[in-house]
Each structure stands twice: as C-alpha cells, then as structure tokens.
N, C-alpha and C positions, 0 to 999 in steps of 0.2 A: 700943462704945455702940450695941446692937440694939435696946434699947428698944420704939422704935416697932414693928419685925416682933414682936419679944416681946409687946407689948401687945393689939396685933391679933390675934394667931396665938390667946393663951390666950382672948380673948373670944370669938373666932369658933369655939372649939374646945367652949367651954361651951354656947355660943348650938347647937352641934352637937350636943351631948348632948341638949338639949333636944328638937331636930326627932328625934330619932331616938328616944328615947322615945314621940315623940307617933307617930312611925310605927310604932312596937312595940303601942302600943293600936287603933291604926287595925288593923291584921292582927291582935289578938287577937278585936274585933269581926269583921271578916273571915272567920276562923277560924268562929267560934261561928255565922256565919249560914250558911257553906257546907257542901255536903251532905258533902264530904269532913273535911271536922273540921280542914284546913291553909290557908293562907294564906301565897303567896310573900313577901306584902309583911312580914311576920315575918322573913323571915331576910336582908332586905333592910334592913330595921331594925339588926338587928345590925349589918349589914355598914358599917352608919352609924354607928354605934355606936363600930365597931375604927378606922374613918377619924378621928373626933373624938379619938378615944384618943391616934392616931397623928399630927396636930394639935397635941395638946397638947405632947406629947414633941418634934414640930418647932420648936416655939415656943418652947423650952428649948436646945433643940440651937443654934438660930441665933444665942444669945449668943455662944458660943463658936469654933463654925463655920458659918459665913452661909452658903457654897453647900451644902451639904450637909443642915442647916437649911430651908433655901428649896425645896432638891429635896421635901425629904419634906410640905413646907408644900403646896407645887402637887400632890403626888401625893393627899395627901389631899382638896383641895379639890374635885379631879375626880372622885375615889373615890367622895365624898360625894354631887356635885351625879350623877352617875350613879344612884346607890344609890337615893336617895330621892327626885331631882328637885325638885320643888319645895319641899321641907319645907326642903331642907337652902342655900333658895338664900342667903339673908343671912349665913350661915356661910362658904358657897365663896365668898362677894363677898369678905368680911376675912381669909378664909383665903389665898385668891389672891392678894391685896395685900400678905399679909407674906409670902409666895414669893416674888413677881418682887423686891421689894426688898430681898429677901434674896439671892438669886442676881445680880440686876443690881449694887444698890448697893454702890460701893467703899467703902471706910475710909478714913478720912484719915491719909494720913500723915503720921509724925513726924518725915521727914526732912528735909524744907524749915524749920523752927520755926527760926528765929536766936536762940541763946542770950544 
C-alpha cells in the first residue's frame, strides 16, 4: 500500500511536465532574441522534461518496489531541481517526499496479525 508516494510522485511528475514546458518557451524566446539563433535553457527544458518522464515511471515502480521506486523518485527530483531550478522547485518538493518515503518507509508486516 504506496499510495501516498504514488500519489505524490504522479502529481509532482505532471506539476513537472508543466515547469518544463514553460521552460522550453522561456529558451524558445531566448532562442529567437539571441544573435546566435540557440538557447541552452532549451535543452535544459528537455532535460526536465526526461526527469518528469522518469517521475512518472518512479511513481509507478514504488507500488511494487519501494526502494527502487524511491531511488528513481529522488534521482529525478534532483535531476529536475538542477535542470531547471526554480521552475521545477514545487515538483522536486513532492517529488522528494515520495523518495525518501519510499526508500525510508517500511511495510507492515503480516507476521505479527493473530489469527
């Protein structure tokens, strides 16, 4: 029962999509007013982009396997808050939280339960 890091992981994973789009317009602007015709914050966009992606897929994975899950949760929330800094920061907050409580948090076990 991951629920909670599931929850979190896919909203902070769209809430991701979002910033990075808006950082994809921000360096398409960029782009268009610089004398060179590129803009790094474009490809830094993407890179926000593959993070959310990979967000998404953690926030999936952690039903089934929580550390594993949680590792890819925290990899991306750092990936992101790197990539794009500030755009991406309310996604790496709920990104980050369904990480650690996915790698911290145990399961309850079934083996104390008296039948």
């Amino acid at each position: 029962m991951r629920t909670t890091e599931f929850v979190l992981g896919l909203i902070g994973g769209i809430i991701g999509f979002g910033a990075a789009i808006l950082a994809l317009m921000v360096g398409g602007i960029d782009a268009a007013f610089s004398e060179s015709g590129t803009s790094e914050v474009t490809g830094l966009g993407w890179a926000a982009f593959l993070f959310s992606a990979l967000a998404i897929v953690g926030s999936v994975v952690v039903k089934s396997k929580a550390k594993i899950g949680g590792i890819l949760l925290l990899i991306s929330a750092v990936g992101g808050l790197i990539s794009i800094s500030m755009f991406y920061l309310v996604s790496a907050v709920l990104i980050g939280i369904a990480g650690l409580m996915g790698v911290i948090k145990k399961d309850k076990s079934t083996d104390n339960v008296a039948a």
